[in-house]
N, C-alpha and C positions, 0 to 999 in steps of 0.2 A: 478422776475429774468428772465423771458421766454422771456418777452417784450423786457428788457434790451439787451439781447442775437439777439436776431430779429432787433434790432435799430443799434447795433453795426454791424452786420453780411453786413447792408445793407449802413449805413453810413458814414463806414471806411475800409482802410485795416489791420486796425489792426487786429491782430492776436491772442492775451489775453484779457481778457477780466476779472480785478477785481472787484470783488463785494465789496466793503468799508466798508459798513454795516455789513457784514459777518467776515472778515475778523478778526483777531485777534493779527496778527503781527507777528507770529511765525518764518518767515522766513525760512519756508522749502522750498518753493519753490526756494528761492534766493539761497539757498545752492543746489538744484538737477539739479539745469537749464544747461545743458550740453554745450550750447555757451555763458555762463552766460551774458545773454538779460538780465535779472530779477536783478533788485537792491531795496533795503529800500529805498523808499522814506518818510522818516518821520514813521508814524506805518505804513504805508501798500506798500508791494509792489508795482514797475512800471515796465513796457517795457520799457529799453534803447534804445532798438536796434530789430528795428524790422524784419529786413533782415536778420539780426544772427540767427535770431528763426528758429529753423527748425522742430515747431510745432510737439514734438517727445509727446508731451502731461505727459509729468511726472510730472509736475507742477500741473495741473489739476490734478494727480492720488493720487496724496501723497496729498494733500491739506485738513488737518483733519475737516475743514471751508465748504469747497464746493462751496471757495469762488473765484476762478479762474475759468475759461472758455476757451477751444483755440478753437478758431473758427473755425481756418479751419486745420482740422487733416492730416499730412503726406499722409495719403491714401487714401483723401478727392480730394486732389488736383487735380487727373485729365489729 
């Protein structure tokens, strides 16, 4: 997962970062996502919208999987 995290951080701007394997479908994060970015894609969560994110990280908190990542946290950015 560290890897993963370090590939995406450097490879994209995306911003979330699901883990598939982990994941279980729950859709809690689709439900807390405060600019609702986050939709069901099939079982697992996507980023629709990645400029809506405003990386508040609740998706990452509540996620009982540990299967979301945001990359770059509100008070990261600098």
């Amino acid at each position: 997962m560290l890897a993963l995290v370090e590939q995406a951080r450097t490879d994209s701007d995306e911003r979330i970062l699901v883990y598939d394997p982990w994941c279980k479908g729950c859709a809690i994060c689709v439900d807390v996502c405060p600019p609702d970015c986050l939709e069901m894609s099939g079982p697992v969560p996507r980023l629709v919208d990645s400029d809506a994110c405003t990386s508040c990280g609740m998706c990452e908190y509540l996620c009982p999987d540990f299967a979301i990542v945001v990359l770059q946290l509100r008070w990261q950015k600098g």
